[in-house]
C-alpha positions as CSV (number, residue, x, y, z in Angstrom):
1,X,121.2,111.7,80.1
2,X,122.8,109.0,82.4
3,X,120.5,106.7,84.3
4,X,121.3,104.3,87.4
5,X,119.1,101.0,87.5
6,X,119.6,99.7,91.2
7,X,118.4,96.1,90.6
8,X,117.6,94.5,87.2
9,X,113.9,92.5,87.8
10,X,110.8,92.7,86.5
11,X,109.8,95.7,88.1
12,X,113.1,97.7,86.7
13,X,112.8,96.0,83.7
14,X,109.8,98.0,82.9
15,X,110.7,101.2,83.6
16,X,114.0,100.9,81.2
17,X,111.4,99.8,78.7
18,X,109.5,103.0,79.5
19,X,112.9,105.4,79.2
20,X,113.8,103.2,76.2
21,X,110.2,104.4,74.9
22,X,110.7,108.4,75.8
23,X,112.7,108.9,72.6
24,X,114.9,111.2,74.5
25,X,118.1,111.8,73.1
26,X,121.4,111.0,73.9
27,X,120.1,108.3,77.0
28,X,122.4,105.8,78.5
29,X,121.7,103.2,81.1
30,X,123.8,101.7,83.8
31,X,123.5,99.1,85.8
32,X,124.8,98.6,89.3
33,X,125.8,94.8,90.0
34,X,127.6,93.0,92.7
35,X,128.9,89.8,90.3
36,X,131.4,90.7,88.0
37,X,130.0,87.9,85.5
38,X,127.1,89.6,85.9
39,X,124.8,89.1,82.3
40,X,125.7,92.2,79.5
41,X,122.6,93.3,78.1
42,X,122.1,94.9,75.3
43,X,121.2,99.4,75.9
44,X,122.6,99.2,79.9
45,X,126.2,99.0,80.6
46,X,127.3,97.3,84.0
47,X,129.2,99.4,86.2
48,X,130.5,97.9,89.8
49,X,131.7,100.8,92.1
50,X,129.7,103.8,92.0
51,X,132.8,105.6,93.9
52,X,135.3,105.2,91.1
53,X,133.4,106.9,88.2
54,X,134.6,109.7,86.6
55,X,130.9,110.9,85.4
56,X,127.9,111.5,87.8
57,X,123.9,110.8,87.2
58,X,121.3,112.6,86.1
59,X,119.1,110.4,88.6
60,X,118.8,106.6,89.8
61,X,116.2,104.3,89.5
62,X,116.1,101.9,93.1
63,X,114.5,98.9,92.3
64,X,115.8,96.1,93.7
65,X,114.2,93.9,96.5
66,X,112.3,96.3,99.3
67,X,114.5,94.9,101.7
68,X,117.6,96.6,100.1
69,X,115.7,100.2,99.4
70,X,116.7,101.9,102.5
71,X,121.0,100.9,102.0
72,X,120.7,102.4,98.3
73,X,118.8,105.6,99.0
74,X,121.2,106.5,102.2
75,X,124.1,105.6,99.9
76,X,122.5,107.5,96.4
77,X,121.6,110.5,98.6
78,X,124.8,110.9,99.9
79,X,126.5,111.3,96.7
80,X,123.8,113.8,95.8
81,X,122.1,111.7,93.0
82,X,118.1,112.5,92.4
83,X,116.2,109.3,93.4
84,X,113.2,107.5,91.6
85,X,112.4,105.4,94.4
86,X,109.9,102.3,93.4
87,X,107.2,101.7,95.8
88,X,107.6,101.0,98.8
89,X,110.4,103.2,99.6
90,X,111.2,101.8,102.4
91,X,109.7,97.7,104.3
92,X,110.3,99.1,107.9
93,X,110.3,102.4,109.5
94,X,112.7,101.9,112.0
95,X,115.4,104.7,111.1
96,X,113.3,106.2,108.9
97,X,113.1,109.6,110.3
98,X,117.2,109.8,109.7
99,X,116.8,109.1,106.2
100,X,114.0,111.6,105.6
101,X,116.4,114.3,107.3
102,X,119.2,113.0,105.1
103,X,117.2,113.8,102.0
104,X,116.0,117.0,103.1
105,X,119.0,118.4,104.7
106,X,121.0,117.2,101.0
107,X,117.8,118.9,99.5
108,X,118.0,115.4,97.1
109,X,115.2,115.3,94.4
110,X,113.0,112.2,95.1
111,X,110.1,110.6,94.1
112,X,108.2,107.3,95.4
113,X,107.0,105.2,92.0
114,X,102.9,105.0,92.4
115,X,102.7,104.5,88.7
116,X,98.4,103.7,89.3
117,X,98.4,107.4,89.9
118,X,98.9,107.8,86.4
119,X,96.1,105.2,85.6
120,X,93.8,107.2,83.4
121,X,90.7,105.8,85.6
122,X,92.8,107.5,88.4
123,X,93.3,110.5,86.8
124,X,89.3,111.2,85.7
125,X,88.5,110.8,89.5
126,X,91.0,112.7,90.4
127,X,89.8,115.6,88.4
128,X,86.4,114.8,89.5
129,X,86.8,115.1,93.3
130,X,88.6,117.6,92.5
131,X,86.1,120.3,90.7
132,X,82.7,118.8,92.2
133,X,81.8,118.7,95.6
134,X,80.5,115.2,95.9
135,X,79.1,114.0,98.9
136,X,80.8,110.4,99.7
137,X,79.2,107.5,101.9
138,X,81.8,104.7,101.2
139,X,84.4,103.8,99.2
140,X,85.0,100.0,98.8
141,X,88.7,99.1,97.1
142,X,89.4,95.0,96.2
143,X,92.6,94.1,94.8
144,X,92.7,90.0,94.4
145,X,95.3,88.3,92.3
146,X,97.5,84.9,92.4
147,X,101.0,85.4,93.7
148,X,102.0,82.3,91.7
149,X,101.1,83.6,88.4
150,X,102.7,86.4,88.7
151,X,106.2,85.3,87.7
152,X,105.9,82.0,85.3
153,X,108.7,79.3,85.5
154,X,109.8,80.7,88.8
155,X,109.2,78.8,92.4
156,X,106.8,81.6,93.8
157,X,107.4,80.5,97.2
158,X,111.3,81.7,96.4
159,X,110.7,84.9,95.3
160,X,110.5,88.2,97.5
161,X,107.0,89.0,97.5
162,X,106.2,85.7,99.6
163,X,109.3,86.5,102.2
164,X,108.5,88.8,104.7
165,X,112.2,88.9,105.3
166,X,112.8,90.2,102.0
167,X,110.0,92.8,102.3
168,X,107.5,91.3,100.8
169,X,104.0,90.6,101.6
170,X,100.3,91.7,99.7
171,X,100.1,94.9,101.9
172,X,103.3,95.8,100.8
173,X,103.1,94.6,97.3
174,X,99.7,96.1,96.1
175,X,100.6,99.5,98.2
176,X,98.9,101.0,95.4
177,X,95.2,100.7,96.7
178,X,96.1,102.6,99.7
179,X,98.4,105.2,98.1
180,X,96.2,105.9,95.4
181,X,93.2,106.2,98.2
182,X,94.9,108.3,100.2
183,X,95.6,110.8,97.5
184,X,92.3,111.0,96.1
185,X,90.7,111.3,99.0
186,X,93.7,112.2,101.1
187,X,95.1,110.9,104.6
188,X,92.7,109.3,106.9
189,X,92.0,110.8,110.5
190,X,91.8,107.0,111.7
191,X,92.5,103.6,110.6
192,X,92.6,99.8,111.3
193,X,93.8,96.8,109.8
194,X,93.9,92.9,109.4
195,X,97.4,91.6,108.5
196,X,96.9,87.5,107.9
197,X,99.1,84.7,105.9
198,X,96.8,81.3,106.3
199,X,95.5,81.2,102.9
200,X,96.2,77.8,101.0
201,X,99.7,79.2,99.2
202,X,101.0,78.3,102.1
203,X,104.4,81.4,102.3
204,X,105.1,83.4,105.3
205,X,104.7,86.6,104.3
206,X,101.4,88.5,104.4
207,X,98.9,87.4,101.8
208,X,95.7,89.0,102.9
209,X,94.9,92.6,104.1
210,X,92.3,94.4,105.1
211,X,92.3,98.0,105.8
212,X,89.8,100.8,107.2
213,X,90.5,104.2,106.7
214,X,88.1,106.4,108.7
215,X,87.7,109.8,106.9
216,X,85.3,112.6,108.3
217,X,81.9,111.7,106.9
218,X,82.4,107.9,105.1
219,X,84.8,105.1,105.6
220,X,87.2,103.5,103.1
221,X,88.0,99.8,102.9
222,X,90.2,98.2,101.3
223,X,91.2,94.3,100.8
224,X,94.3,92.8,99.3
225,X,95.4,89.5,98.8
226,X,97.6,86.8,96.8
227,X,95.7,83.7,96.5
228,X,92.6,85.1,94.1
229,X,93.1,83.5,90.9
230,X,91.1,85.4,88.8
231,X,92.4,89.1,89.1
232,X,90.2,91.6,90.3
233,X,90.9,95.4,90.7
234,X,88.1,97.4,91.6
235,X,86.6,100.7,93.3
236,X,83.4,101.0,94.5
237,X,82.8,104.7,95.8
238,X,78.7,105.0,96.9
239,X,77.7,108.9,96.6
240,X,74.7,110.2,97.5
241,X,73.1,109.9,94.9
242,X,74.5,107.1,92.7
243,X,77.5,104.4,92.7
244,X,80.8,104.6,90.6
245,X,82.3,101.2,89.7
246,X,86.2,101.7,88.4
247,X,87.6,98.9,87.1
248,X,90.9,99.0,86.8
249,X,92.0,96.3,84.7
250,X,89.4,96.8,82.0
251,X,90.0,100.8,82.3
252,X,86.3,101.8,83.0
253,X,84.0,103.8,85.5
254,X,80.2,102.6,85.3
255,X,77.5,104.2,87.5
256,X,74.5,102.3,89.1
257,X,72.6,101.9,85.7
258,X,75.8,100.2,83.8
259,X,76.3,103.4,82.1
260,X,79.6,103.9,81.2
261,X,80.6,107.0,82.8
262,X,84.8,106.4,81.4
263,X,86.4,104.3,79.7
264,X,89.9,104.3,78.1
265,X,89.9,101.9,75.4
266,X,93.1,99.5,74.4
267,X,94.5,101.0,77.1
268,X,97.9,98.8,78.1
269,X,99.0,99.6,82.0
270,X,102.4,99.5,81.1
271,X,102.0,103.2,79.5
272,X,101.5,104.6,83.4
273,X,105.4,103.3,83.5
274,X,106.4,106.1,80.8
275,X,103.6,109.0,81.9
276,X,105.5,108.3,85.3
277,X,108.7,109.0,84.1
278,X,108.2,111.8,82.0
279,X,106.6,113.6,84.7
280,X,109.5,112.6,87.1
281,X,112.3,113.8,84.1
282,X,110.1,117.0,83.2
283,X,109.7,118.0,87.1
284,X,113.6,116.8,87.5
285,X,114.7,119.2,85.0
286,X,113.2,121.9,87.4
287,X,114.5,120.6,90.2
288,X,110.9,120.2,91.9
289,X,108.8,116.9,92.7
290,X,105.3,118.0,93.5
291,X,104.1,114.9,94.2
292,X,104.8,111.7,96.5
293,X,107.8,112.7,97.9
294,X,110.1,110.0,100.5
295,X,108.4,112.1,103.3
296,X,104.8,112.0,101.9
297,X,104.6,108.4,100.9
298,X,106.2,107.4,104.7
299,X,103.3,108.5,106.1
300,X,101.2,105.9,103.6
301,X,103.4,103.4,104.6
302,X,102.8,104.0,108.5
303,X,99.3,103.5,107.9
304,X,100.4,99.8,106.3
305,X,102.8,99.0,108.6
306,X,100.7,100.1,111.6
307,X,99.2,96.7,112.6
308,X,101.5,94.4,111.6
């Protein structure tokens, strides 16, 4: 199996560890880079022209800055390679209705990378809205966490997440919250936001959000920001009849009563990066995504871009 990596950061870095942890056989991993002196590292081989090869992919992996996502999937799809697309597919919408026509009129495999939806928290409400019919009053999502401990060693200020210019921006960022929202509950018939940067870190990208997603009979909000210092990941979704508190960093669902309702213990987060990628490779085999296409997660991403 032959693997394009668009971008070698963090972000990529753990989904080769992820492939690199399939034990499929026969993998090889390339690397697309724009500096010949480029770094060799050892299990990816660096490759400069994508037009010259005398081999094609089995799929590409586009994680490089946000910025750059939209260049790389036009290009990828063109040359009929399956994409793997890390979220968010895309920083802007403007053209984005041509590249959604490319892809389907190519009929090119893709997938947006929401790898919380493999969180196993994730997964027991899932099943749960799923097979009960719960009656829902309000669902309350906070994602806090500091931008400059997120990379140490590196200027934070320099990196992409705190340039709007280079797609970053919390509501971008932690686009988990409202994709994983939206497909447990699923899309909203209404909603609102508050898109600021005047915290203390001082960047000028977007380091606090705040969203409400109006749903028939109960209202979802959700706040995101940069400048929290002690992380925080939480749901709070009020039934009628008791409360469910998901915490997702200590992988745990409590009611009311601080029963524990879930709980996956030891669980590590980086082993949503392989469930993600098996179901992407199994699903790839078939030719079929059935989940979180380009087209599905634009319309996520319109309800984050809407105010800003």
């Amino acid at each position: 199996m032959k693997i394009l990596i668009i971008g070698l950061g963090s972000i990529a870095r753990k989904h080769i560890s992820a492939l690199q942890n399939l034990n499929i056989d026969d993998i090889n991993i390339y690397a697309l880079r724009s500096n010949l002196n480029s770094e060799i590292e050892e299990g990816i081989e660096n490759i400069y022209d994508l037009e010259s090869l005398d081999f094609s992919f089995d799929f590409a992996i586009i994680s490089n800055p946000t910025h750059l996502h939209f260049e790389f999937i036009e290009k990828l799809a063109k040359l009929d390679i399956p994409l793997f697309i890390e979220k968010p597919a895309v920083h802007t919408l403007q053209n984005i209705l041509s590249l959604v026509s490319l892809i389907e009129n190519r009929n090119t495999v893709n997938y947006v990378a929401c790898n919380l939806r493999f969180h196993p928290c994730i997964e027991f409400l899932r099943n749960k809205l799923d097979h009960e019919n719960l009656k829902i009053n309000e669902v309350n999502v906070y994602c806090g966490s500091y931008l400059p401990d997120w990379r140490p060693n590196v200027d934070f200020r320099k990196i992409y997440s705190a340039n709007a210019s280079m797609g970053g921006g919390v509501h971008l960022d932690l686009f988990h919250e409202i994709d994983y929202v939206c497909w447990l509950f699923g899309m909203p018939n209404k909603s609102s936001s508050i898109l600021r940067n005047v915290s203390s870190l001082n960047i000028n990208a977007i380091d606090y959000a705040n969203y409400a997603l109006e749903y028939d009979t109960f209202t979802a909000n959700i706040v995101l920001n940069y400048y929290r210092k002690k992380s925080k990941r939480e749901i709070e979704i009020v039934f009628d009849n008791e409360i469910f508190l998901i915490d997702l960093i200590d992988n745990r669902i409590i009611d009311d009563e601080n029963n524990i309702v879930f709980e996956e213990v030891d669980f590590d987060v980086k082993k949503t990066y392989k469930k993600q990628l098996r179901y992407f490779i199994d699903n790839l085999k078939k030719q079929e995504i059935h989940m979180n296409s380009l087209k599905e997660s634009i319309e996520i991403l319109k309800i984050v871009l809407k105010d800003e």
